[in-house]
Structures are given as C-alpha cells and as structure tokens.
C-alpha positions in Angstrom: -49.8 -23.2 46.9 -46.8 -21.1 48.2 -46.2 -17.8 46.0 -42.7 -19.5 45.4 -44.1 -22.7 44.1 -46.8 -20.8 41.8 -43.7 -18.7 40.4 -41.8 -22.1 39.9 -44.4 -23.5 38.4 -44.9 -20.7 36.1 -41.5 -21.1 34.9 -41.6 -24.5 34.3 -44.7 -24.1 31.8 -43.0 -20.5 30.1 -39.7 -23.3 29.8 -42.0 -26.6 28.2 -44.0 -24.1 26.1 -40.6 -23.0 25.0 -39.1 -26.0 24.6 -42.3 -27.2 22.3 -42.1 -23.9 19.8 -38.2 -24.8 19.5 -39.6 -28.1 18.1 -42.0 -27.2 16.1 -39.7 -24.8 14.1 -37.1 -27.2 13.6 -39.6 -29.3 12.0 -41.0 -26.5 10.0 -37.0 -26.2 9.3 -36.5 -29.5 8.0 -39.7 -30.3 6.7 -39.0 -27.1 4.0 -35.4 -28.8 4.0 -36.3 -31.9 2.6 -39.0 -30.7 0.0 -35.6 -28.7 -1.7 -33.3 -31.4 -0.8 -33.7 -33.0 -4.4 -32.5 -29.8 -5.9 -30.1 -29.1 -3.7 -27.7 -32.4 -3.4 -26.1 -34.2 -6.0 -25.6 -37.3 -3.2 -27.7 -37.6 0.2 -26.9 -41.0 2.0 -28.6 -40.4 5.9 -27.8 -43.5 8.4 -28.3 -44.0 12.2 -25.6 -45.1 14.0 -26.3 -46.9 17.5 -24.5 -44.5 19.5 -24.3 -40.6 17.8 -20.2 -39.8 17.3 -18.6 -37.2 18.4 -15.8 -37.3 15.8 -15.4 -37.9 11.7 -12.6 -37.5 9.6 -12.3 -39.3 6.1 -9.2 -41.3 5.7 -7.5 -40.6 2.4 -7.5 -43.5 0.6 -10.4 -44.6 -2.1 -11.3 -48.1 -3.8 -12.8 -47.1 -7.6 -14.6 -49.8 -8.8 -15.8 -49.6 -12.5 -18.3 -53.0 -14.1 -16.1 -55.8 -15.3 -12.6 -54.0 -14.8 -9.2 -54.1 -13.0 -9.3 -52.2 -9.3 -8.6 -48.7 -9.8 -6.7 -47.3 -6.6 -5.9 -44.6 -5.0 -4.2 -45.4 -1.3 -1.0 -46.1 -0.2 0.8 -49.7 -1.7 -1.6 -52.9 -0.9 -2.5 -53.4 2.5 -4.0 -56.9 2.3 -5.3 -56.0 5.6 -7.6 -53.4 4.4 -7.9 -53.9 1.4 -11.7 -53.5 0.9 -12.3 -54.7 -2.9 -14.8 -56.7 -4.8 -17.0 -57.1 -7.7 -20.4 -55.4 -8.3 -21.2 -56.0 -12.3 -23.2 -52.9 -13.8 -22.8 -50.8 -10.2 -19.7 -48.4 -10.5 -19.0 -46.7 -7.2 -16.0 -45.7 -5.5 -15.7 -47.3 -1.5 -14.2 -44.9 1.0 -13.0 -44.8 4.3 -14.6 -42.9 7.4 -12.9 -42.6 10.8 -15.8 -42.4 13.7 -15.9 -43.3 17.5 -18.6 -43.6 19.8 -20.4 -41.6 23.0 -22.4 -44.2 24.3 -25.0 -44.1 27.5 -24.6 -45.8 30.8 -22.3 -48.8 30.8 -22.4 -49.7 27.4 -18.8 -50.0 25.4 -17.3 -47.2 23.8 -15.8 -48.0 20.5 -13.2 -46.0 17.7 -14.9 -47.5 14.4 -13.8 -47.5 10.7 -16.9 -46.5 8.3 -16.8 -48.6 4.3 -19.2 -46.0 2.5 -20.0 -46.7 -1.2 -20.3 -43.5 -3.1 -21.5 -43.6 -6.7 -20.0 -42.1 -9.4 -20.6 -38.9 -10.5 -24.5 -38.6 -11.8 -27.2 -36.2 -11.7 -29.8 -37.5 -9.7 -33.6 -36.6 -10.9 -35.8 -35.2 -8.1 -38.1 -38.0 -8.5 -35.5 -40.1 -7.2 -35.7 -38.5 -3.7 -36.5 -41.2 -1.0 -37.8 -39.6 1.8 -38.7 -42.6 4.3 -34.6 -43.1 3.6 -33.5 -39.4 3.3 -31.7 -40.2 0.6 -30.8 -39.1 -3.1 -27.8 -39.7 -5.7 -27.0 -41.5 -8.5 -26.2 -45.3 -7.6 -25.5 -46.6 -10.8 -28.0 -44.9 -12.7 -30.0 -42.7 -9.7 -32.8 -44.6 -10.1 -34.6 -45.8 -6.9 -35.5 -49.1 -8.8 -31.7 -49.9 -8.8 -30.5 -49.3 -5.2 -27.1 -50.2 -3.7 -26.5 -53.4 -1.7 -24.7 -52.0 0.7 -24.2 -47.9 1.5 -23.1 -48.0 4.6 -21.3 -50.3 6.8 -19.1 -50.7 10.0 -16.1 -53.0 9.4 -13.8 -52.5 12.4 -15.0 -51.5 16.1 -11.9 -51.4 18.4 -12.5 -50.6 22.0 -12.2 -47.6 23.4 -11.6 -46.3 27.1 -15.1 -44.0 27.9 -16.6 -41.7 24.5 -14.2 -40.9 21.6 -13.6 -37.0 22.3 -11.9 -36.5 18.9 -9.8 -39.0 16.3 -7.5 -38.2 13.5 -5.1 -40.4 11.8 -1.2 -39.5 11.3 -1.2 -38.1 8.2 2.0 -40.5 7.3 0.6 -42.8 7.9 -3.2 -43.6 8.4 -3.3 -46.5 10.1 -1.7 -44.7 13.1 -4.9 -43.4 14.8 -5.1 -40.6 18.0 -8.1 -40.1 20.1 -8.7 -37.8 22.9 -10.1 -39.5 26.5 -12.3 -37.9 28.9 -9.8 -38.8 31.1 -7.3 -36.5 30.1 -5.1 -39.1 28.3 -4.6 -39.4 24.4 -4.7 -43.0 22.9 -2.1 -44.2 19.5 -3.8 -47.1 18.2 -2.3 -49.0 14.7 -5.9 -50.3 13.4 -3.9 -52.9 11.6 -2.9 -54.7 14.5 -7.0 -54.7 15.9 -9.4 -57.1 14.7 -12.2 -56.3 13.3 -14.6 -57.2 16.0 -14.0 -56.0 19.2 -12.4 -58.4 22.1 -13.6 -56.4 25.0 -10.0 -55.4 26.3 -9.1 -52.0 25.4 -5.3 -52.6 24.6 -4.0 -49.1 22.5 -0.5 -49.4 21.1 0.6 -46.2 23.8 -0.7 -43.8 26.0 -0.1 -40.0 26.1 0.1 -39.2 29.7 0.3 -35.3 31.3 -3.0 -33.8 30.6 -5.0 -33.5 33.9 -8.6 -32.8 32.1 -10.3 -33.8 28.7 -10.1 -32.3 25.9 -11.1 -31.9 22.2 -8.1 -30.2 20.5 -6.3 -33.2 18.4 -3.8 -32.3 16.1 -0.9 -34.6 14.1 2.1 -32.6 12.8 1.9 -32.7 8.6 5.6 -32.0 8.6 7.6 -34.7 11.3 5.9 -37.7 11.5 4.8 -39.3 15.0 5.0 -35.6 16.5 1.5 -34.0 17.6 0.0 -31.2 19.9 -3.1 -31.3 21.8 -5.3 -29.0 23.6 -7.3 -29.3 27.0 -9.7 -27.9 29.6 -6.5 -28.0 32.1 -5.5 -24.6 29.8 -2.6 -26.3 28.9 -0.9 -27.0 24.8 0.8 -30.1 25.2 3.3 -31.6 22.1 3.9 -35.4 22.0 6.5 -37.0 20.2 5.7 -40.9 19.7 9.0 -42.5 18.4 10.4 -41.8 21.6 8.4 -44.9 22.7 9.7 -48.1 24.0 8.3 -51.2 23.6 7.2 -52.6 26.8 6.5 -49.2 28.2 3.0 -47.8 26.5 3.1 -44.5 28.6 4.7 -41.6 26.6 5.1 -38.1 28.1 4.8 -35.1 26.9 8.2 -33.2 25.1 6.9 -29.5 25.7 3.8 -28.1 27.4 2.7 -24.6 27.1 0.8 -22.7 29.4 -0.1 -19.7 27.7 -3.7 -19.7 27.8 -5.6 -18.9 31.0 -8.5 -21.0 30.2 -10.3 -24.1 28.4 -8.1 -24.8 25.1 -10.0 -25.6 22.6 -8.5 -26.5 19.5 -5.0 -26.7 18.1 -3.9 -26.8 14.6 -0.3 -27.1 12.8 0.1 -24.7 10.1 0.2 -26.8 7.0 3.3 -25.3 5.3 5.5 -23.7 8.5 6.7 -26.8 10.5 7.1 -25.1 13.6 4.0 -22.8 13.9 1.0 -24.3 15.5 -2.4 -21.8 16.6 -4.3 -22.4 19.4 -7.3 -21.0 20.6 -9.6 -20.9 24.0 -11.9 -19.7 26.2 -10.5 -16.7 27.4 -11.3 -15.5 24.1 -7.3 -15.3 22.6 -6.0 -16.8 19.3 -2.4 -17.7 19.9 0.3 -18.9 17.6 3.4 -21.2 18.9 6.5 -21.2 17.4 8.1 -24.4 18.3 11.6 -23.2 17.9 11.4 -20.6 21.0 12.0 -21.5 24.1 9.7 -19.9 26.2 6.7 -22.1 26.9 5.1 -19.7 29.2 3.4 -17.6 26.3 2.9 -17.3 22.3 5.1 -15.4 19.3 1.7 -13.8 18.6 -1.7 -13.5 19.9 -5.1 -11.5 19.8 -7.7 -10.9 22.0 -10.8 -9.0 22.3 -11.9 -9.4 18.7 -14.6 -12.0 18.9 -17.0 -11.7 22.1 -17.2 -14.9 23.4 -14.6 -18.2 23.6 -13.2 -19.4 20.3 -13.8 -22.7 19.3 -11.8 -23.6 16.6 -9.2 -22.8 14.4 -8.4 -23.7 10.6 -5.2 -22.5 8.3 -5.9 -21.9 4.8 -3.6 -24.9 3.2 -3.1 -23.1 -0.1 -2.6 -19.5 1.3 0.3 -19.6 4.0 -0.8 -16.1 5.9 -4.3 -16.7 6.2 -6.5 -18.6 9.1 -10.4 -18.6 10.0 -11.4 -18.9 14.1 -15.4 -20.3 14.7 -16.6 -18.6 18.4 -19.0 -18.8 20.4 -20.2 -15.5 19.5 -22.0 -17.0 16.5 -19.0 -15.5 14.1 -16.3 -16.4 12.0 -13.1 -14.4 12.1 -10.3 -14.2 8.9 -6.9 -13.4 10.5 -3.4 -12.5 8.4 -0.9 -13.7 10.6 1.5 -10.7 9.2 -0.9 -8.3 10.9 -3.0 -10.2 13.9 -4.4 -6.7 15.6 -7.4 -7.1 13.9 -9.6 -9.6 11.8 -9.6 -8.7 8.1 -13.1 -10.0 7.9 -16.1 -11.5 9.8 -18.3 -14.1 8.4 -22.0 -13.5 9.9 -24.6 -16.1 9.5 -24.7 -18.7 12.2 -27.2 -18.3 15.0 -25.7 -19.7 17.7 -21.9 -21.0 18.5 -19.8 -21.6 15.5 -18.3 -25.1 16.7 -16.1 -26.5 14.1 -14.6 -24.9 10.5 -12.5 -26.1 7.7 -11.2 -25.3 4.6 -12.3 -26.8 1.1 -9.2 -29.2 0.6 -9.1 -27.7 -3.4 -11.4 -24.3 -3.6 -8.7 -21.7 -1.9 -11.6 -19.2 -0.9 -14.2 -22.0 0.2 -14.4 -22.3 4.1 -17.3 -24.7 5.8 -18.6 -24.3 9.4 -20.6 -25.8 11.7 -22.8 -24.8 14.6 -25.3 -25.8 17.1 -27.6 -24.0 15.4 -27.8 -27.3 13.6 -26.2 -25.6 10.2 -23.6 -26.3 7.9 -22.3 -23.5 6.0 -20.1 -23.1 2.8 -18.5 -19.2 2.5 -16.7 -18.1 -0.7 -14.3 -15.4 0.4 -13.7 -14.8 -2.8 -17.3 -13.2 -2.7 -16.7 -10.7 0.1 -17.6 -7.0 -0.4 -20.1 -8.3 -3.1 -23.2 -6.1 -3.9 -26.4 -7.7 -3.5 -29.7 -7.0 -4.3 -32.5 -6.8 -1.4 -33.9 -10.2 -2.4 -30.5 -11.7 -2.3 -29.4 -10.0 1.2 -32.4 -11.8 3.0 -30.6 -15.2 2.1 -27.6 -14.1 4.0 -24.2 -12.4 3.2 -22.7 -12.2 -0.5 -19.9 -14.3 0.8 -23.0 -17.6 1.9 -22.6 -19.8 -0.9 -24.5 -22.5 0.6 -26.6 -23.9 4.1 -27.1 -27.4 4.9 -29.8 -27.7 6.7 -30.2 -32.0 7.4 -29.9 -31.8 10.7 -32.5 -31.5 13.6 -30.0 -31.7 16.3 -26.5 -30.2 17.1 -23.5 -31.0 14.8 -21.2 -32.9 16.7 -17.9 -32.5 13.8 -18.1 -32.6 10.0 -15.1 -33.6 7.1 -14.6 -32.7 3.7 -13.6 -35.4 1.0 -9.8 -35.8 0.1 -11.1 -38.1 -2.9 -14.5 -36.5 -4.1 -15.0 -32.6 -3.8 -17.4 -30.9 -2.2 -18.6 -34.5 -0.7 -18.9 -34.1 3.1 -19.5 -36.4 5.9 -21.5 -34.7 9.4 -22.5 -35.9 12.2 -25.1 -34.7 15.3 -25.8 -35.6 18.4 -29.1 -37.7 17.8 -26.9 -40.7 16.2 -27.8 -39.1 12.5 -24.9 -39.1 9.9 -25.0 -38.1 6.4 -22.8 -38.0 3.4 -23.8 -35.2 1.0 -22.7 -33.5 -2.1 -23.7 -29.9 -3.1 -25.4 -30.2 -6.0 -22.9 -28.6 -8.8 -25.9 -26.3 -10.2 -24.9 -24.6 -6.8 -21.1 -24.5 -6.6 -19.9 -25.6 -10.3 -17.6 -28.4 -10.9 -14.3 -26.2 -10.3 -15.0 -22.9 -9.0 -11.8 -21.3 -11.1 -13.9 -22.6 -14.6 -17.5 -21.5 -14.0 -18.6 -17.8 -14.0 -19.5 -16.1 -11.5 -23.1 -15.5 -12.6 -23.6 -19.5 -13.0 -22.5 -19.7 -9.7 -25.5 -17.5 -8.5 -27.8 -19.7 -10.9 
C-alpha cells in the first residue's frame, strides 16, 4: 500500500470511528431524554411522516369539541370547505391545523400538505402514562393509555408541489392563501380551497412569483397590506411582491421592488409586526439589515450591523409586543438581542446552542419568551426577563439564568418549528429524519401565565 493510500485510509477509520461516538451520544442523549420526558411535557404526540418536511407553521384557526355539545369555534366565518367537525362522545379535544410540505428523494412527488391534529384538552398527564414504543404522553380525555385517541394525526389535503417545499406560510388575511419557496428560484400562491384534497398529479398554483435567480428560504407575508410579501434568496437579493396586481389569465407576477443590499446568501426576511414599512433582513455576509419601504434607494438599508456575530446569520424574529426589540439566530451557535434605536451593538447574547442557531421565534403571548432551534438537534425556550440573574454553581451547569427550558426529542437536525396561536406553549417541530412532534412544556416548568406565577415556582 502507497503511503497516500495508508494516510487515506487512516482517515477514513479516524472519520467512521467518529461518526459512530456521534451516535452513540445522541443515543445516550435521547435515551436520558425519554426517561424525563414524563415529567417534562404536559402533551408529547411523535409521528413519522413519509417524507421529513422542511417547513411548519400552525394555521390560526381551532375546532373545540366538548362531549354531547354545540361546536365551539375559533376561525374565520364557516368555510364548508374546511370545515373539519364531528362528534367524539366522552373525548374532548380541540382539532387544529398544521401547514407542512414535503422533500422527497429521487423522483418521487413533492407535495404542500395540510396536517388535522387532535390536541386534548388541558390535563395533567401521570408519568405512568408515558408510551414509549409511541413516544408519546398527554391527557386524551382522561391521559390514560387505556383510553387512547382514534385519530392524532392525520393528512387531509396533499396538493402538488414543483421539487421540495423550501418554506410555506399562509397570508395572514387570509389563510387559505398559501406561499412556498421553490428550489427553482420561483415563489408559488396557492388558494388551498380551490385544491382537492387528493392530489391530481398536475402542479397548477394559482400564480407564480418570477425574478429570483436561486432558491431560497426567506418567506415573509406583510401583517399590515394584504397580498404584499418579501422574500429572501441565495441570489443576495430582497425581493417584494405584490399579488393583487395579478391578472387572470397571466399566473406570472413580478417583482414591485428588489433590493440589493446584501453581498451574499439572504437568509431570512421578516416584516416588523407593528411598522408597516420596516422589514429586517439578514445573510451570510454576517449583516442584519432593516428596509424601510418608503425610501427609494434599493441599493442599501436605513440601518444595518455587522461584525457582531462571527459567522452568517440565519434568522431573524421581531418581538410582536415590544416594537424596538428583535433576536438574530447565527451560525456562530449564538443568539443576538438588537434595539433598533441603537443597532451598534447587541444588548444581549443568548449562549447555549452548540452548533448553528437555525430558526427563532417569539412566544406569541409571553413578551420575554423567545424559542430557538439548532442543528445541534435542540429546542430552546429563553426568558429575557431572567437575564443578569444570579445563579448558583449547581444551577450554572444547566446553562444561563436566562434557559428556561431544552427540548431534547430529536436525534436529527431541526428542519423549522411553530408555536401555537390557539394553545400556549404547544409547539410543533420537525427534523430531517421525517420525525414530527407536537409538545407542551409541562406547566410545573413555565406556569400557566408567566405574569401570575412567582418567580421561585418558576425554578420549581
């Protein structure tokens, strides 16, 4: 053997042996996972989709059901086309809505899907009622394993879609208009309502957003003006889209403004919730950015940063209940907390995550609860509120005063994650080995309403 080959196949055996002690402590990982799981969740549902998604978002509405009584609802007026309700006697749950696509292998059809899951009312689960074959926990009418749900989980439209579903969010307006980034570079409207619920093996979206020249993952609808939206790309470019502007006959729409003031990947874009004409955007070369909409200059931002994280920044999230305030996830394993009145430096850094901070959001209803996700194969909960906190030794080796939680389900990278208009502190995540789950903190953890339990419960 050549001295080349013998130092190849060295490296080879240094990468399996690697490779197999990567394995063996996610196991260890989730194995000590699952034995707390019971005492950790109020809710666990884990399924396995056919294909993993890259994408979740709830939709906003929610059937209640309660035994031998009138629909309870909680949606826009009655759709007859979705309406999704029915009798259960003695079951009470609450059906919701889950907006998921598809990345699929070889040839096989891609596919945007919409998710019924059955969430039970509120119950606390015993730990004896922990399936672990199932990986799953909560209170289905009564949380006992000897009473389980029909039906948890189930798939009830499947449109088809042109290559994987990149990202898909619904028009806040109106949640039957859905977008989805292509990894062609082009963004697909669909109205689900005028889809079957089987697939027909045409892929026939209501219009196509034609001008970006790569894929992309940065999705977002404007809150403010409906049928307006902004996306972000790996061809560096901030695109805005308005879709009234369409013509019937003619599905291709083009873009109203694009902006080329990043000088690398974009990776995510986000309206601010409560200024109609700012949107952030952040990228690889390592910048936050915010647009003002109303300037005319599309060649760069009103503000901008860089230098403050150490690697590309991922994604981007504005505090809906505090206008001034925004979190950035980067690669460099950190979360940063920005002041838009002052953007020359963070005001804090969230440490935990050991490897690229992916994807962050704000609790919809705790104003100091952010959640992250990372391919270290972690969800996070932080409690700003927490920050500057003294701890004792004990409690630093579980992580920063501001950790108020890790989810630690997952054995594989999380591909996106969504927090619960309807139920809080339910969340929906998904990973790349097809696994999804549905989880509530239990509320020993977080308390019922953050603003009404003491701080030293909290910590129970």
């Amino acid at each position: 053997m050549e001295p080349y080959e013998e130092e190849h196949a060295g490296v080879e055996e240094q990468e399996k042996e690697h490779e197999h002690t990567q394995e063996k402590i996610v196991n260890e990982e989730y194995k000590t996972w699952k034995k707390n799981a019971p005492f950790l969740y109020d809710m666990i549902l884990s399924t396995a989709l056919e294909w993993p998604t890259l994408t979740t978002q709830w939709l906003p509405d929610v059937q209640a059901l309660v035994p031998r009584s009138p629909r309870i609802t909680r949606s826009e007026p009655e759709d007859p086309d979705r309406s999704f309700s029915h009798s259960v006697p003695d079951k009470p749950y609450s059906t919701h809505r889950l907006l998921i696509g598809t990345h699929t292998a070889g040839d096989a059809q891609n596919y945007l899907q919409i998710a019924h899951v059955q969430l039970p009312n509120a119950n606390a689960p015993n730990p004896d009622d922990y399936d672990e074959d199932k990986g799953e926990i909560g209170g289905y009418g009564g949380g006992s394993k000897k009473s389980p749900m029909e039906i948890k989980f189930n798939i009830v439209q499947k449109i088809d879609h042109q290559g994987e579903v990149n990202k898909a969010r619904y028009q806040p307006q109106n949640p039957n208009i859905i977008a989805t980034m292509c990894t062609d570079g082009r963004v697909m409207i669909w109205d689900r309502s005028k889809h079957p619920s089987m697939p027909t093996g045409t892929v026939n979206p209501q219009m196509e957003l034609l001008g970006h020249e790569a894929e992309g993952f940065g999705l977002s609808w404007n809150p403010h003006d409906a049928g307006h939206l902004a996306t972000g790309s790996e061809d560096k470019t901030v695109r805005l889209w308005d879709i009234t502007t369409y013509t019937k006959g003619n599905k291709a729409v083009k873009p109203t403004r694009t902006y080329t003031h990043h000088s690398s990947i974009v990776n995510d874009v986000q309206h601010h919730p409560l200024h109609s004409s700012l949107i952030g955007t952040v990228s690889d070369d390592i910048t936050l950015q915010i647009i003002d909409v109303r300037n005319a200059d599309s060649t760069r931002a009103v503000a901008s940063v860089g230098g403050e994280h150490r690697d590309a920044i991922n994604s981007i999230a504005f505090n809906p209940a505090s206008e001034t305030i925004l979190a950035t996830g980067s690669a460099d394993k950190t979360i940063g907390i920005w002041d838009l009145r002052n953007l020359k430096a963070k005001l804090h850094s969230l440490e935990g995550h050991t490897d690229s901070v992916q994807s962050i959001s704000w609790h919809p209803f705790e104003e100091s609860v952010l959640a992250s996700s990372s391919y270290d194969r972690k969800i996070m909960f932080w409690d700003l509120s927490r920050a500057g906190e003294e701890q004792t030794p004990e409690d630093a080796q579980d992580g920063p005063p501001e950790l108020l939680f890790m989810h630690g389900g997952h054995t594989n990278r999380i591909s996106d994650f969504s927090w619960n208009l309807n139920d809080p502190w339910v969340l929906c995540s998904a990973a790349e080995d097809n696994l999804l789950q549905v989880w509530k903190v239990a509320d020993a953890i977080v308390g019922k309403d953050l603003d009404d339990v003491p701080t030293e419960e909290l910590e129970a």
